[in-house]
Chimera marker file (.cmm) of the C-alpha trace (Angstrom):
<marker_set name="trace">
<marker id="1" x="-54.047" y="-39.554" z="55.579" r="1" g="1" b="0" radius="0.5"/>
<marker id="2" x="-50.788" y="-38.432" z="55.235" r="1" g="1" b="0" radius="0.5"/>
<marker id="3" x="-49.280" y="-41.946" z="56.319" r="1" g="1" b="0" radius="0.5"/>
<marker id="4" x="-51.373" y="-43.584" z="53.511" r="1" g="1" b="0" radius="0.5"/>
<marker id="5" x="-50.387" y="-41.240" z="50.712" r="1" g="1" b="0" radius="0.5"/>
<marker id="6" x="-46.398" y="-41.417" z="51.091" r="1" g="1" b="0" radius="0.5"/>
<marker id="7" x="-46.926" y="-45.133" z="50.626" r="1" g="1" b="0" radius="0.5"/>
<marker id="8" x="-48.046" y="-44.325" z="47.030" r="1" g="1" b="0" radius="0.5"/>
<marker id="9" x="-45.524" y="-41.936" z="46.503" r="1" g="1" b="0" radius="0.5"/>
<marker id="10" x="-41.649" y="-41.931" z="46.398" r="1" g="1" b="0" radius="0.5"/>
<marker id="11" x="-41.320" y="-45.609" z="47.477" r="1" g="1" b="0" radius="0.5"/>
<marker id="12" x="-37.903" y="-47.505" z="47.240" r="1" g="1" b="0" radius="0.5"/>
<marker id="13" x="-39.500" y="-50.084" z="44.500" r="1" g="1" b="0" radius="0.5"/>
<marker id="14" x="-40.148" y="-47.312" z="41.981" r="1" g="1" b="0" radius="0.5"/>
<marker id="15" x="-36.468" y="-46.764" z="42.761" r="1" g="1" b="0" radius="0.5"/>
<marker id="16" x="-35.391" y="-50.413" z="42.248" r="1" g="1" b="0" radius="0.5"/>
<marker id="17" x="-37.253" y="-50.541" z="39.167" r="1" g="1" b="0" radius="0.5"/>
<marker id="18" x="-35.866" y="-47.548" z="37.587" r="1" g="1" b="0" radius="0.5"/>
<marker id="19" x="-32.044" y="-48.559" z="38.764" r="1" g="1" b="0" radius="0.5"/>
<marker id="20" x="-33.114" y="-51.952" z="37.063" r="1" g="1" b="0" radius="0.5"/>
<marker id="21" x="-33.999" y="-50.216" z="33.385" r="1" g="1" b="0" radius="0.5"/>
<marker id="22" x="-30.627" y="-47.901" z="33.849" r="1" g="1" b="0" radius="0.5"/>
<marker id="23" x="-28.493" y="-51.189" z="34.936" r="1" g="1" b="0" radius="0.5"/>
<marker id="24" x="-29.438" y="-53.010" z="32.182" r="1" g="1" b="0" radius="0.5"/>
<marker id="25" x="-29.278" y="-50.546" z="29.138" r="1" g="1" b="0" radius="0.5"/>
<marker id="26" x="-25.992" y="-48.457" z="28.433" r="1" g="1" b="0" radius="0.5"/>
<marker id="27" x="-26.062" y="-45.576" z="29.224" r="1" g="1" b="0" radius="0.5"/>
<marker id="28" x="-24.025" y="-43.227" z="26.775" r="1" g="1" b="0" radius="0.5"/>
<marker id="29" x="-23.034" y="-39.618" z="26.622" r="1" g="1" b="0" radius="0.5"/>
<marker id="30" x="-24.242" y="-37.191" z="23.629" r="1" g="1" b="0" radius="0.5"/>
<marker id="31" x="-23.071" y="-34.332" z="25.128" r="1" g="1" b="0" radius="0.5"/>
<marker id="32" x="-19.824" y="-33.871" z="27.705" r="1" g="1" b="0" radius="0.5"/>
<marker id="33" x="-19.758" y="-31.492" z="30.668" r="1" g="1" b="0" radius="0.5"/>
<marker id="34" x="-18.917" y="-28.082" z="29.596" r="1" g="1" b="0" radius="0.5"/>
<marker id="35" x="-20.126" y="-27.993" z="26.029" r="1" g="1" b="0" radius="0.5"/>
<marker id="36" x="-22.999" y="-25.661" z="24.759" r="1" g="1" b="0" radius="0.5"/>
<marker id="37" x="-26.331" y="-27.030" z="24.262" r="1" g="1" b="0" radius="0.5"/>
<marker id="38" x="-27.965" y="-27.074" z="20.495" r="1" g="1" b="0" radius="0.5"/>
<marker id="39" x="-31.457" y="-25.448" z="21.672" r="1" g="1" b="0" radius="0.5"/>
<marker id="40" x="-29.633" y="-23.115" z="24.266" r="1" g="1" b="0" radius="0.5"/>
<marker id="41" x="-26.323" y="-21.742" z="22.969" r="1" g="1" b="0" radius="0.5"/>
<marker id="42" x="-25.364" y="-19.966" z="26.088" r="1" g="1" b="0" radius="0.5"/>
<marker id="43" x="-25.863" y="-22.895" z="28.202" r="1" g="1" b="0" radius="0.5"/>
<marker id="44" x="-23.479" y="-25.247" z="29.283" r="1" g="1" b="0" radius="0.5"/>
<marker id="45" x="-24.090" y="-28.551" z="30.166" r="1" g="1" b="0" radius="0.5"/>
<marker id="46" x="-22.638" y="-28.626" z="34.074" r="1" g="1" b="0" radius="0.5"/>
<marker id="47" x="-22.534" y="-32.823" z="33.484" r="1" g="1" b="0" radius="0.5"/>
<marker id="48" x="-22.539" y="-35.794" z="30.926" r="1" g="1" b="0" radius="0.5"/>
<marker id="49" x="-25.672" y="-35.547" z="29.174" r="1" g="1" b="0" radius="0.5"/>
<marker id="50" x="-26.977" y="-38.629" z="27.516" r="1" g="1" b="0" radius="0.5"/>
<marker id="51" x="-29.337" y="-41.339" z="26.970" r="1" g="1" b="0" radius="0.5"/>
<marker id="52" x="-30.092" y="-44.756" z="28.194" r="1" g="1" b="0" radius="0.5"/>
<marker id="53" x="-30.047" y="-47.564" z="25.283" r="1" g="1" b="0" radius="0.5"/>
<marker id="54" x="-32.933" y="-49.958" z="25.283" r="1" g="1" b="0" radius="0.5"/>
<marker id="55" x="-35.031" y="-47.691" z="27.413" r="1" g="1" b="0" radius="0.5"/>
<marker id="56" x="-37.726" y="-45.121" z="25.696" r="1" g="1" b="0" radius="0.5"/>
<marker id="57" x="-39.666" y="-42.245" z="27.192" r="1" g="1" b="0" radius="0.5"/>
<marker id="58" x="-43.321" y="-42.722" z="26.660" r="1" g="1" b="0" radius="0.5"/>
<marker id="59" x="-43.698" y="-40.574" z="23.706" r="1" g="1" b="0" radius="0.5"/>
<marker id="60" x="-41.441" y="-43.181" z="22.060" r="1" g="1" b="0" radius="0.5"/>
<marker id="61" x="-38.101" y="-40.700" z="22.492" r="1" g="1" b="0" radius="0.5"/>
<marker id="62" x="-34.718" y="-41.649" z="24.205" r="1" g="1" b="0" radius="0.5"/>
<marker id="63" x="-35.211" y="-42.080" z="27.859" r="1" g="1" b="0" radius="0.5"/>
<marker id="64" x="-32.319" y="-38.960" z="28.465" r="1" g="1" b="0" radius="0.5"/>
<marker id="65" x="-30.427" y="-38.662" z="31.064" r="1" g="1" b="0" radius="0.5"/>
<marker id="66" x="-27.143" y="-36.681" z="33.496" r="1" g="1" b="0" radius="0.5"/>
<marker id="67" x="-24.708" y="-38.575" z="34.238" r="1" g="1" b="0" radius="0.5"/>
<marker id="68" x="-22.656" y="-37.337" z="37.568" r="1" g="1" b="0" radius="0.5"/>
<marker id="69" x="-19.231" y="-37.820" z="38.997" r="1" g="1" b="0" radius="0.5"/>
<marker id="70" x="-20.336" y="-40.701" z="41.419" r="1" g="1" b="0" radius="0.5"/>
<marker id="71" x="-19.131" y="-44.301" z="40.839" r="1" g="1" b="0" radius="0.5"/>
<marker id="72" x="-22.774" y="-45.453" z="41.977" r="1" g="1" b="0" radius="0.5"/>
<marker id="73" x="-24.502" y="-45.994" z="38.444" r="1" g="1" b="0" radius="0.5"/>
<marker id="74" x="-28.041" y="-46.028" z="40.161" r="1" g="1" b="0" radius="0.5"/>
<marker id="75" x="-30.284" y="-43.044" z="40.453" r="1" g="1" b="0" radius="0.5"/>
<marker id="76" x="-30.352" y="-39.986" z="42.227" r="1" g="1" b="0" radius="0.5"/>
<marker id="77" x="-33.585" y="-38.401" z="41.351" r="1" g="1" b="0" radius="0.5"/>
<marker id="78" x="-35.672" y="-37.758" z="38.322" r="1" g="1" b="0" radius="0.5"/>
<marker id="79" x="-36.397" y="-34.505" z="36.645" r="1" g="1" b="0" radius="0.5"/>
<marker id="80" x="-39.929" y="-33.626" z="35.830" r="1" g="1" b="0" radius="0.5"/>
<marker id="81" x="-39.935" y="-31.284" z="33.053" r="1" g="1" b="0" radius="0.5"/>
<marker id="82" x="-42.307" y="-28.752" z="31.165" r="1" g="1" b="0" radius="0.5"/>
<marker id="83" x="-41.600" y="-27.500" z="27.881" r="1" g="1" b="0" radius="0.5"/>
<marker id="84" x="-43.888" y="-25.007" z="26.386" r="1" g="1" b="0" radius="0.5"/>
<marker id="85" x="-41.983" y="-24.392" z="22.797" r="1" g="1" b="0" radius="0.5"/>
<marker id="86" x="-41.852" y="-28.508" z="22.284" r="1" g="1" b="0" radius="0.5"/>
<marker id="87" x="-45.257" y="-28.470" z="24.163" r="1" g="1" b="0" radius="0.5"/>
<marker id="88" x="-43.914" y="-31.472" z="26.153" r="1" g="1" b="0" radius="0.5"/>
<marker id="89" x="-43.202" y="-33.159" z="29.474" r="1" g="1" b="0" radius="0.5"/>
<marker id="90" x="-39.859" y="-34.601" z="29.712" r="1" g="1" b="0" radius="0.5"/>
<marker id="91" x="-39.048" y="-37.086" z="32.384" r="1" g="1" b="0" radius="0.5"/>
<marker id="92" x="-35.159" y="-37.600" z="32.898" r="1" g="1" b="0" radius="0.5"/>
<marker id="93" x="-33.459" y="-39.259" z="35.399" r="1" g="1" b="0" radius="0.5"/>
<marker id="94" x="-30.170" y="-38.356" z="37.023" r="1" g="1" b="0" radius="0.5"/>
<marker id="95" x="-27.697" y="-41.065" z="37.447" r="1" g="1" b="0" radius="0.5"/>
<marker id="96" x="-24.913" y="-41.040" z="39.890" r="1" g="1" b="0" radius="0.5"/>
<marker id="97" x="-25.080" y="-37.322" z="40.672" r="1" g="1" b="0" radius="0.5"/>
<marker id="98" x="-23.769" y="-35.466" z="43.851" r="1" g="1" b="0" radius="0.5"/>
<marker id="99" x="-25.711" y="-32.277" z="46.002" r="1" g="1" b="0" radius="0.5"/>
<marker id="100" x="-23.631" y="-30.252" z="43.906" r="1" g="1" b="0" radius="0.5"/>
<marker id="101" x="-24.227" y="-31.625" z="40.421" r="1" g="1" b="0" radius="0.5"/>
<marker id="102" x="-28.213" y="-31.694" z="41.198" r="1" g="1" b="0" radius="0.5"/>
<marker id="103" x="-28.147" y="-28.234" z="42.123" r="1" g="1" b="0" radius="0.5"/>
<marker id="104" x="-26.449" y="-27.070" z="38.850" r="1" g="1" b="0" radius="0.5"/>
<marker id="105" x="-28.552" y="-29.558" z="36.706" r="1" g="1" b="0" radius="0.5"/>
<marker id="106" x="-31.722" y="-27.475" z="37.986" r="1" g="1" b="0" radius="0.5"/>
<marker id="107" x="-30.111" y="-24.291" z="37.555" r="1" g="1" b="0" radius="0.5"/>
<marker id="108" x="-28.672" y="-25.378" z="33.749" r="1" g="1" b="0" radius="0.5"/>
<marker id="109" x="-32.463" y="-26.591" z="33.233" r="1" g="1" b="0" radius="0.5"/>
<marker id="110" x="-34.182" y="-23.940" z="34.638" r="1" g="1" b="0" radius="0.5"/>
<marker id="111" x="-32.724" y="-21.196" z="33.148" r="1" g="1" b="0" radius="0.5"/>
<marker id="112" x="-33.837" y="-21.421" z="30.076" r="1" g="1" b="0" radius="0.5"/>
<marker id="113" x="-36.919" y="-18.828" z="29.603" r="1" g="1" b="0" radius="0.5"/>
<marker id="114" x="-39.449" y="-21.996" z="27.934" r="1" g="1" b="0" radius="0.5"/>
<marker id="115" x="-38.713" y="-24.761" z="30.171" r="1" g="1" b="0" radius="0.5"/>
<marker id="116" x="-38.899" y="-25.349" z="33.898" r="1" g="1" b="0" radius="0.5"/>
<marker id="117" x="-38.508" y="-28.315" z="36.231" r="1" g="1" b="0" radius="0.5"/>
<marker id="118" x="-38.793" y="-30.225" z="39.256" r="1" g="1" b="0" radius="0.5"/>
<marker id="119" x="-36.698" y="-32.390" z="40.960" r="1" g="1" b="0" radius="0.5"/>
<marker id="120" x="-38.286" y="-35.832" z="42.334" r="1" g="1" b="0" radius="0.5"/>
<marker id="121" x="-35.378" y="-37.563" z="44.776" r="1" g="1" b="0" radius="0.5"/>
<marker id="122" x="-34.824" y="-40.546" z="45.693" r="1" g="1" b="0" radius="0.5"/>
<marker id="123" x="-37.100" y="-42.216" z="48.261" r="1" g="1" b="0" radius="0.5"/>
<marker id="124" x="-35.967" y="-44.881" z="50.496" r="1" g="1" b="0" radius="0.5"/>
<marker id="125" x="-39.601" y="-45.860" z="51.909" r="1" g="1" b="0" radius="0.5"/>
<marker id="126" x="-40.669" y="-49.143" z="52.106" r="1" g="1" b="0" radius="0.5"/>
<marker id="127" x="-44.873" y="-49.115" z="51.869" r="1" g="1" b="0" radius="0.5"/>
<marker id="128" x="-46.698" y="-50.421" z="54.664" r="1" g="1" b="0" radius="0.5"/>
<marker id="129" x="-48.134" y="-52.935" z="52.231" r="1" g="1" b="0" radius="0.5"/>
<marker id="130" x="-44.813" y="-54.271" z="51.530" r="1" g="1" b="0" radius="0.5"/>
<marker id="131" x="-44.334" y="-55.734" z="55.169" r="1" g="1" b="0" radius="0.5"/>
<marker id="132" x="-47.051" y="-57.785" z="55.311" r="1" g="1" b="0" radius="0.5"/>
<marker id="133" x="-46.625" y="-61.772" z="55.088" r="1" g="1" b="0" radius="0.5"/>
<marker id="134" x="-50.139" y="-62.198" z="53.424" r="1" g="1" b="0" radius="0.5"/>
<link id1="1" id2="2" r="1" g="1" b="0" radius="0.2"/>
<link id1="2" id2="3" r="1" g="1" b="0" radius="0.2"/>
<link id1="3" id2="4" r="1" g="1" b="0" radius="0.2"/>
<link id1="4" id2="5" r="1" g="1" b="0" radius="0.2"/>
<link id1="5" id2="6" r="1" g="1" b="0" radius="0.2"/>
<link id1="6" id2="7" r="1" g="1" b="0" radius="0.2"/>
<link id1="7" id2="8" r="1" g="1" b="0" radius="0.2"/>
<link id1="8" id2="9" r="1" g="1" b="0" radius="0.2"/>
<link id1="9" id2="10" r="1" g="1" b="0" radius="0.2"/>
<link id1="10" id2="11" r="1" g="1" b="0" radius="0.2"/>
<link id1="11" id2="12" r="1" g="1" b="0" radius="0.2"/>
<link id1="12" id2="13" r="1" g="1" b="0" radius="0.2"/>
<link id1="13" id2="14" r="1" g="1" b="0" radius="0.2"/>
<link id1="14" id2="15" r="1" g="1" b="0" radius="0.2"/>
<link id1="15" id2="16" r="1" g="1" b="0" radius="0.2"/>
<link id1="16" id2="17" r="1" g="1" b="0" radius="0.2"/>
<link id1="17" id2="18" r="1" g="1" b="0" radius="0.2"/>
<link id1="18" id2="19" r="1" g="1" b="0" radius="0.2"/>
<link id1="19" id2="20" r="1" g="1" b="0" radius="0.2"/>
<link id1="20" id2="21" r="1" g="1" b="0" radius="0.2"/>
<link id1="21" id2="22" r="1" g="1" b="0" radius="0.2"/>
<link id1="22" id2="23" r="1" g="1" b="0" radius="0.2"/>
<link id1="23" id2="24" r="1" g="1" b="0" radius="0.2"/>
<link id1="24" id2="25" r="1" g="1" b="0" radius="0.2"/>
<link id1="25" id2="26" r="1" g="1" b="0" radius="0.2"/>
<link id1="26" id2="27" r="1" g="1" b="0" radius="0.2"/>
<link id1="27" id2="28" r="1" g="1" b="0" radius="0.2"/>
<link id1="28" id2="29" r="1" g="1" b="0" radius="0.2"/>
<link id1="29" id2="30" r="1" g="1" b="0" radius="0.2"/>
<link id1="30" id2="31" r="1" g="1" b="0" radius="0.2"/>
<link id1="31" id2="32" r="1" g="1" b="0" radius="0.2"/>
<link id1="32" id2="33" r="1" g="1" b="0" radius="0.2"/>
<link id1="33" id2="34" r="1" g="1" b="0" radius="0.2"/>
<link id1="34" id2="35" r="1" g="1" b="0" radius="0.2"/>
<link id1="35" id2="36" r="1" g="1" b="0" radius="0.2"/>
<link id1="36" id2="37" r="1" g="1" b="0" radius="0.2"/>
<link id1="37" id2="38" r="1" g="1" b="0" radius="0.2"/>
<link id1="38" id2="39" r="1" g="1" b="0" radius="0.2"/>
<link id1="39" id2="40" r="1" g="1" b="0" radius="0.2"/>
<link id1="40" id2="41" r="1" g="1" b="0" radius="0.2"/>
<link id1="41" id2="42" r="1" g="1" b="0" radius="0.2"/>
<link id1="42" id2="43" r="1" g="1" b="0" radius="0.2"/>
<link id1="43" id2="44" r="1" g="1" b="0" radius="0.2"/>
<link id1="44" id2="45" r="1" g="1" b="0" radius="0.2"/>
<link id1="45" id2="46" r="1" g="1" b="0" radius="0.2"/>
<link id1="46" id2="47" r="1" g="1" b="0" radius="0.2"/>
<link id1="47" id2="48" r="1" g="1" b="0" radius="0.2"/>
<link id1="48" id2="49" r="1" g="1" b="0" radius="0.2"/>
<link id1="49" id2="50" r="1" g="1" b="0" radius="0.2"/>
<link id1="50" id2="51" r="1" g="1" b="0" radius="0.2"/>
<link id1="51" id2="52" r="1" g="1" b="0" radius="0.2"/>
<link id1="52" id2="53" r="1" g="1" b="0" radius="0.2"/>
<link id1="53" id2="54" r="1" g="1" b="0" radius="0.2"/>
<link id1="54" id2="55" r="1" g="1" b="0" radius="0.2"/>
<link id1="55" id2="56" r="1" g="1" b="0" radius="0.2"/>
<link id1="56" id2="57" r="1" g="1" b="0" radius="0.2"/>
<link id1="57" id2="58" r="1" g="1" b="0" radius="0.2"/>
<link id1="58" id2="59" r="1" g="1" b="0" radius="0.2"/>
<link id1="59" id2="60" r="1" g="1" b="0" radius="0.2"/>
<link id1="60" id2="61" r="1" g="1" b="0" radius="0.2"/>
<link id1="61" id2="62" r="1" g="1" b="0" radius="0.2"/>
<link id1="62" id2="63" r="1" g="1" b="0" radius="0.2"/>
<link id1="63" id2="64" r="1" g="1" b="0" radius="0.2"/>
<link id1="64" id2="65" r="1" g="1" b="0" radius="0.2"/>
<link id1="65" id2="66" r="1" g="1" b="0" radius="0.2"/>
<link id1="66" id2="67" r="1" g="1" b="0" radius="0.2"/>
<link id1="67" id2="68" r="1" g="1" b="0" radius="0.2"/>
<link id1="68" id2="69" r="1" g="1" b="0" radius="0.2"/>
<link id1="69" id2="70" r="1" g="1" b="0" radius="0.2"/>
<link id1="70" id2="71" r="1" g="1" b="0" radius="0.2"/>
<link id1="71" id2="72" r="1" g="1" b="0" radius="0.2"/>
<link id1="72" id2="73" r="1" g="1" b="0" radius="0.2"/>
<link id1="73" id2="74" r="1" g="1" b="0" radius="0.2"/>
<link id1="74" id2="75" r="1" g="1" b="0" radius="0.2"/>
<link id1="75" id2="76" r="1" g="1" b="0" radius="0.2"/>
<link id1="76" id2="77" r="1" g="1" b="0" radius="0.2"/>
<link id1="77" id2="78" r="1" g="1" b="0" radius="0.2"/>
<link id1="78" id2="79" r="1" g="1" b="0" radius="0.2"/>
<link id1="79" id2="80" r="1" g="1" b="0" radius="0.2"/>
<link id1="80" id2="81" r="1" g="1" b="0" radius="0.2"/>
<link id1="81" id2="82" r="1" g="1" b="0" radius="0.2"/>
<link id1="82" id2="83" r="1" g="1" b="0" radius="0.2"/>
<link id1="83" id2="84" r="1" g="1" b="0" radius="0.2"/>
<link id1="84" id2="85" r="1" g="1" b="0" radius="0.2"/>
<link id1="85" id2="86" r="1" g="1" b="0" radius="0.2"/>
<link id1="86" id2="87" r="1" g="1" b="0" radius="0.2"/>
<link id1="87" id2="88" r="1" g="1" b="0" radius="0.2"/>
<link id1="88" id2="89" r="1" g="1" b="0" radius="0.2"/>
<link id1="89" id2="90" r="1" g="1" b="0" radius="0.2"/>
<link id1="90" id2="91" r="1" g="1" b="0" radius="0.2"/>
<link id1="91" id2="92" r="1" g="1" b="0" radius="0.2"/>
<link id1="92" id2="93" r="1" g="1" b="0" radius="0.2"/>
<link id1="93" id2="94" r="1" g="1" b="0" radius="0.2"/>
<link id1="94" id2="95" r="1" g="1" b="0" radius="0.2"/>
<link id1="95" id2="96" r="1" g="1" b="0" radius="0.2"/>
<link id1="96" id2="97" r="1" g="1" b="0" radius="0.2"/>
<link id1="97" id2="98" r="1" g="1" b="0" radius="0.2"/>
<link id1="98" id2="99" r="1" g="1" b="0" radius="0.2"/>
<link id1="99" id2="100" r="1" g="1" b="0" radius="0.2"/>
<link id1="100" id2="101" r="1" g="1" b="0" radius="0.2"/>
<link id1="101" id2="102" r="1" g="1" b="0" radius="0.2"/>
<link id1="102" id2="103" r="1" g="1" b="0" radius="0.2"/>
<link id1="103" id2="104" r="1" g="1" b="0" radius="0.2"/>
<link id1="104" id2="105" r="1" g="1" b="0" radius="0.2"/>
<link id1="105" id2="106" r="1" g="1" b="0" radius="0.2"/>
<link id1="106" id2="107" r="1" g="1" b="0" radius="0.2"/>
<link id1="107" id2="108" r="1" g="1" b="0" radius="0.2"/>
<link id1="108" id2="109" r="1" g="1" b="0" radius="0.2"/>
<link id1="109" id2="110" r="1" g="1" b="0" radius="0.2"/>
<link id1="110" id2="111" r="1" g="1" b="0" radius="0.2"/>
<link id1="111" id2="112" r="1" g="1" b="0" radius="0.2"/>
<link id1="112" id2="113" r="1" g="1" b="0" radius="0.2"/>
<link id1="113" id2="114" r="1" g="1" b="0" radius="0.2"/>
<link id1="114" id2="115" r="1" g="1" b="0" radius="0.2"/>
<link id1="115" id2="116" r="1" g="1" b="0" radius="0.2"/>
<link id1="116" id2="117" r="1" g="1" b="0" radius="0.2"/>
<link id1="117" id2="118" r="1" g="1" b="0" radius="0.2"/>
<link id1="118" id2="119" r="1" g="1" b="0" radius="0.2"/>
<link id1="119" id2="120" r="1" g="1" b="0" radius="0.2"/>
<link id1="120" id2="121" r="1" g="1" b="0" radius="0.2"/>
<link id1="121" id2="122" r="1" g="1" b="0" radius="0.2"/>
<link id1="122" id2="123" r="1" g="1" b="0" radius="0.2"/>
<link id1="123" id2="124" r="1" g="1" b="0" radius="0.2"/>
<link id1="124" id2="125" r="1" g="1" b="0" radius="0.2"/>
<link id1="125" id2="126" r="1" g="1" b="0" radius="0.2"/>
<link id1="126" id2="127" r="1" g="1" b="0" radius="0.2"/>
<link id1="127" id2="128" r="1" g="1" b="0" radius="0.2"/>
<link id1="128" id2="129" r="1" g="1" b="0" radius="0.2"/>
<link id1="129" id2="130" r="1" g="1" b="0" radius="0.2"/>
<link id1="130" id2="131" r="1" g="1" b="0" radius="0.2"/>
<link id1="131" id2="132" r="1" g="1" b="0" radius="0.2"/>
<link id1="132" id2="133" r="1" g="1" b="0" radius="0.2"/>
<link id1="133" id2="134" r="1" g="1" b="0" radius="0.2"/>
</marker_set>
Protein backbone atom coordinates (compact mmCIF):
# COMPACT_ATOMS: atom_id res chain seq x y z
CA UNK A 1 0.00 0.00 0.00
CA UNK A 2 2.53 2.21 0.84
CA UNK A 3 4.23 1.90 -2.74
CA UNK A 4 0.84 2.90 -4.30
CA UNK A 5 0.17 5.94 -2.15
CA UNK A 6 3.65 7.86 -2.63
CA UNK A 7 2.79 7.67 -6.31
CA UNK A 8 -0.14 10.05 -5.55
CA UNK A 9 1.74 12.09 -3.39
CA UNK A 10 4.86 14.36 -3.70
CA UNK A 11 5.58 13.38 -7.35
CA UNK A 12 8.17 15.36 -9.52
CA UNK A 13 5.18 16.52 -12.06
CA UNK A 14 3.35 18.44 -9.34
CA UNK A 15 6.84 19.91 -9.06
CA UNK A 16 7.27 20.66 -12.80
CA UNK A 17 3.98 22.14 -12.89
CA UNK A 18 4.36 24.45 -10.08
CA UNK A 19 8.12 25.56 -11.35
CA UNK A 20 6.12 26.10 -14.71
CA UNK A 21 3.38 28.75 -13.04
CA UNK A 22 6.52 30.45 -10.99
CA UNK A 23 8.75 30.51 -14.39
CA UNK A 24 6.32 32.10 -16.23
CA UNK A 25 4.84 34.88 -13.90
CA UNK A 26 7.23 37.47 -12.11
CA UNK A 27 7.75 37.00 -9.21
CA UNK A 28 8.14 40.34 -7.12
CA UNK A 29 9.03 41.30 -3.61
CA UNK A 30 6.45 43.26 -1.21
CA UNK A 31 8.39 42.91 1.60
CA UNK A 32 12.55 42.66 1.90
CA UNK A 33 14.39 40.44 4.37
CA UNK A 34 14.63 42.05 7.66
CA UNK A 35 11.61 44.31 7.71
CA UNK A 36 8.63 43.91 10.22
CA UNK A 37 5.55 42.33 9.11
CA UNK A 38 2.07 44.50 9.05
CA UNK A 39 -0.06 41.69 11.00
CA UNK A 40 3.02 40.76 13.27
CA UNK A 41 5.06 43.80 14.32
CA UNK A 42 7.70 41.91 16.13
CA UNK A 43 8.36 39.67 13.33
CA UNK A 44 10.83 39.95 10.84
CA UNK A 45 10.68 38.63 7.63
CA UNK A 46 14.09 36.23 7.58
CA UNK A 47 13.65 36.45 3.37
CA UNK A 48 12.06 38.33 0.32
CA UNK A 49 8.50 38.02 0.75
CA UNK A 50 6.35 38.42 -2.28
CA UNK A 51 3.97 37.33 -4.81
CA UNK A 52 3.89 35.64 -8.11
CA UNK A 53 2.15 37.84 -11.01
CA UNK A 54 -0.33 36.03 -13.17
CA UNK A 55 -0.74 33.27 -10.66
CA UNK A 56 -3.82 33.36 -7.95
CA UNK A 57 -4.43 31.25 -4.87
CA UNK A 58 -7.76 29.59 -5.08
CA UNK A 59 -9.65 31.97 -3.01
CA UNK A 60 -8.85 34.40 -5.85
CA UNK A 61 -5.74 36.11 -3.63
CA UNK A 62 -2.03 36.54 -4.79
CA UNK A 63 -0.38 33.23 -5.04
CA UNK A 64 2.48 34.60 -2.14
CA UNK A 65 5.52 33.55 -1.90
CA UNK A 66 9.69 33.55 -0.10
CA UNK A 67 12.03 34.17 -2.16
CA UNK A 68 15.66 32.69 -0.97
CA UNK A 69 19.27 33.41 -1.67
CA UNK A 70 19.61 30.57 -4.36
CA UNK A 71 20.10 31.46 -8.07
CA UNK A 72 17.70 28.38 -8.88
CA UNK A 73 14.25 30.27 -9.41
CA UNK A 74 12.32 26.86 -9.10
CA UNK A 75 10.78 25.58 -5.94
CA UNK A 76 11.87 24.31 -2.82
CA UNK A 77 8.78 23.33 -1.01
CA UNK A 78 5.38 24.69 -0.32
CA UNK A 79 3.98 25.91 2.92
CA UNK A 80 0.65 24.65 4.05
CA UNK A 81 -0.83 27.11 6.28
CA UNK A 82 -3.73 27.51 8.92
CA UNK A 83 -4.96 30.71 9.99
CA UNK A 84 -7.58 30.83 12.61
CA UNK A 85 -8.02 34.91 12.93
CA UNK A 86 -8.39 35.09 8.80
CA UNK A 87 -10.12 31.63 9.18
CA UNK A 88 -8.02 30.52 6.16
CA UNK A 89 -5.63 28.07 4.54
CA UNK A 90 -2.81 29.65 2.85
CA UNK A 91 -0.74 27.72 0.41
CA UNK A 92 2.73 29.45 -0.40
CA UNK A 93 5.47 28.23 -2.10
CA UNK A 94 9.13 28.82 -1.40
CA UNK A 95 11.28 29.66 -4.28
CA UNK A 96 14.96 29.22 -4.39
CA UNK A 97 15.44 28.77 -0.64
CA UNK A 98 18.40 27.03 1.22
CA UNK A 99 18.17 24.41 4.63
CA UNK A 100 18.78 27.46 6.40
CA UNK A 101 16.25 29.89 4.95
CA UNK A 102 13.42 26.99 5.23
CA UNK A 103 14.15 26.53 8.71
CA UNK A 104 13.74 30.27 9.61
CA UNK A 105 10.68 30.66 7.22
CA UNK A 106 8.90 27.97 9.60
CA UNK A 107 10.12 29.48 12.62
CA UNK A 108 9.09 33.34 11.29
CA UNK A 109 5.63 31.53 10.36
CA UNK A 110 5.13 29.61 13.19
CA UNK A 111 5.61 31.86 15.76
CA UNK A 112 2.94 33.74 15.51
CA UNK A 113 0.26 32.59 18.32
CA UNK A 114 -2.91 32.29 15.31
CA UNK A 115 -1.16 30.66 12.58
CA UNK A 116 0.77 27.45 12.14
CA UNK A 117 2.29 25.53 9.24
CA UNK A 118 3.68 22.73 7.47
CA UNK A 119 6.28 22.35 5.21
CA UNK A 120 5.60 20.06 1.96
CA UNK A 121 9.29 19.57 0.09
CA UNK A 122 10.14 18.90 -2.89
CA UNK A 123 9.65 15.38 -4.28
CA UNK A 124 11.73 13.98 -6.94
CA UNK A 125 9.50 10.69 -7.57
CA UNK A 126 8.59 9.68 -10.75
CA UNK A 127 5.00 7.50 -10.40
CA UNK A 128 5.03 4.08 -11.45
CA UNK A 129 2.35 5.08 -13.93
CA UNK A 130 4.62 7.43 -15.55
CA UNK A 131 7.02 4.59 -16.91
CA UNK A 132 4.77 2.79 -18.73
CA UNK A 133 4.82 2.91 -22.74
CA UNK A 134 0.96 2.26 -22.95
Amino acid sequence: MKEQTSELENNIFFWQKLDTLILSGNVEAISKAGTPSPDYPKLVYPVDFGKVSDVLSNSGAPFYCFIGSLKDRRATAVIVQADILEREVFVKALIGCTEDEIRRIIKFINAAEFQKAILVRRGSDVPGWAHSDQ
